[in-house]
MITOR-60323 format. One line per 5 residues: for each residue x, y, z of C-alpha. Coordinates in pm, 1 decimal, always signed. Example, Ala and Ser with C-alpha at 12.3 -4.5 7.8 and 13.67 -1.06 7.14 Angstrom:
+1230.0:-450.0:+780.0 ~ +1367.0:-106.0:+714.0;
//
This chain:
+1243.1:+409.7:-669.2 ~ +899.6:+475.9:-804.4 ~ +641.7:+378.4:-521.5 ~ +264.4:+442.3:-589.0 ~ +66.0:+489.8:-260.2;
-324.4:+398.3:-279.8 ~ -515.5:+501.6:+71.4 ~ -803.1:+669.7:+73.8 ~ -758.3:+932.7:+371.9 ~ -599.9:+1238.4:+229.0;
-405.5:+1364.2:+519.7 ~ -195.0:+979.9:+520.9 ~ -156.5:+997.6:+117.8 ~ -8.2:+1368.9:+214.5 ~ +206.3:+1219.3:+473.3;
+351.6:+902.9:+317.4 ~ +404.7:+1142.6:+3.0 ~ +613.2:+1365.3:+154.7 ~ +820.5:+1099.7:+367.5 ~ +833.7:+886.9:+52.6;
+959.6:+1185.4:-173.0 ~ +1160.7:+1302.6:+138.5 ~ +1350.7:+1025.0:+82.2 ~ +1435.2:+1059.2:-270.1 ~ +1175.2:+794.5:-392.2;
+892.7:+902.7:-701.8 ~ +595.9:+885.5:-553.3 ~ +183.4:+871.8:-724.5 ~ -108.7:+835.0:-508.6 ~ -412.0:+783.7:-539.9;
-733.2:+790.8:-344.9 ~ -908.5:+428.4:-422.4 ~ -786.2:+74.2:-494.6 ~ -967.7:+53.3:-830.5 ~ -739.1:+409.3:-928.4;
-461.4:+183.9:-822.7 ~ -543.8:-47.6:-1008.9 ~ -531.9:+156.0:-1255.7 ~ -228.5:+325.6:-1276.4 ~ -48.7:+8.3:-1233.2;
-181.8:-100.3:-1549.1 ~ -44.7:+194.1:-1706.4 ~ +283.9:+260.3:-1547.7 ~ +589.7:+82.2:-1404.4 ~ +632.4:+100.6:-1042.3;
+895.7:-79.0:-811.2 ~ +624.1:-82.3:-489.4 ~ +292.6:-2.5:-392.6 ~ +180.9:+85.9:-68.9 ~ -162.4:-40.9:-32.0;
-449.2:+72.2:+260.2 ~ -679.0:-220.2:+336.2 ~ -959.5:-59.9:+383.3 ~ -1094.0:+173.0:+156.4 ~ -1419.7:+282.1:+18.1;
-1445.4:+95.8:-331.8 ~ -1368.9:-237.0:-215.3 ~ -1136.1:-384.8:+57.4 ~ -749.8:-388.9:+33.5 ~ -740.1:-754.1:+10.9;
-875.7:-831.5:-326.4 ~ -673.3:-566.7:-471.1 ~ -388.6:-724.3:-322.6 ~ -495.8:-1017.1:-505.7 ~ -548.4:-859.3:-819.1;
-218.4:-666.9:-789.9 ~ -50.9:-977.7:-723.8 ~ -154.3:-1196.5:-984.6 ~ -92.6:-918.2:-1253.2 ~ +236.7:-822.2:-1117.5;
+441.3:-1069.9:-905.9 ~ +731.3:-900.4:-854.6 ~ +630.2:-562.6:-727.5 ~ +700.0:-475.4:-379.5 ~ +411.0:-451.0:-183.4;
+360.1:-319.0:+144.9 ~ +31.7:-282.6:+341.4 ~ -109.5:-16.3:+599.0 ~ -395.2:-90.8:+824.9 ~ -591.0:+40.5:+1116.1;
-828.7:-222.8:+1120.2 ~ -1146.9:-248.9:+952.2 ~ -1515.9:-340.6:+995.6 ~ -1541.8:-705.1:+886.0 ~ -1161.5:-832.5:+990.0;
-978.1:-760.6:+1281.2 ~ -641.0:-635.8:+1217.4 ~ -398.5:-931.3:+1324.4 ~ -591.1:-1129.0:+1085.1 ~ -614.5:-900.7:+797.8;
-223.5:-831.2:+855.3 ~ -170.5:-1250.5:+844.4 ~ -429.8:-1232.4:+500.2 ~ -223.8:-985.2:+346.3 ~ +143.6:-1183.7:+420.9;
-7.7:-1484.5:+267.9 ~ -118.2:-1259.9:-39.3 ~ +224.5:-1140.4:-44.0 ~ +232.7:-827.2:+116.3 ~ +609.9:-786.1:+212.3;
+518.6:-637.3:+555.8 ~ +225.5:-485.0:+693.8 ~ +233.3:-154.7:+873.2 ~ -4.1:-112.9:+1160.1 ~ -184.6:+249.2:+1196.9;
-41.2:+493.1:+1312.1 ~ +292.6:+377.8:+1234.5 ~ +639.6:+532.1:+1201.9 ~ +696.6:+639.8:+835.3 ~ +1097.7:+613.9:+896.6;
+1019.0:+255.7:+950.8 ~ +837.7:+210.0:+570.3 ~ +1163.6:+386.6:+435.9 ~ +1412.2:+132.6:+599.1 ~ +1235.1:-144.7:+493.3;
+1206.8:+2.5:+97.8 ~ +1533.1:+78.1:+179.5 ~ +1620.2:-328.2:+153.9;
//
């Protein structure tokens, strides 16, 4: 499965890389949801794993975007909260967008595996 990863913390991008390619997925990432936005545009991936909260613009219109451009992509999203939304209500946002599940910082990468395992 090809899964592009957009956070913008290096040391999680690292660590959902290697998990991701750990378990025999093709993994991108990038550092900003405008890059993701991107790449998306330019190549086919079956999910995205998508941080909420990142320095170009939040999570949630990029979910949006991603959304309306691409319906059927998997989409997962990782949170630790964020300045203007607390995170039970930016994980209920991001279902409605259609965020398959939403991963709450620091979570169990095993966990995102099973479920892209589905």
């Amino acid at each position: 499965m090809r899964i592009l990863v957009a956070d913008d913390v290096e040391v999680m991008r690292i660590s959902l890389e290697l998990a991701l390619s750990s378990g025999g997925h093709e993994v991108s990432v990038v550092p900003t949801g405008r890059a993701a936005l991107n790449i998306l545009r330019e190549k086919r991936f079956d999910a995205a794993v998508l941080d909420l909260w990142m320095p170009d613009g939040d999570g949630l219109s990029v979910l949006r975007q991603i959304r309306e451009e691409q319906p059927a992509l998997r989409l997962f999203v990782i949170t630790g909260g964020g300045p203007r939304l607390p995170i039970e209500a930016a994980a209920l946002i991001s279902e409605v967008w259609g965020a398959e599940r939403v991963f709450i910082k620091p979570f169990d990468e095993s966990e995102l595996l099973a479920v892209l395992g589905r």
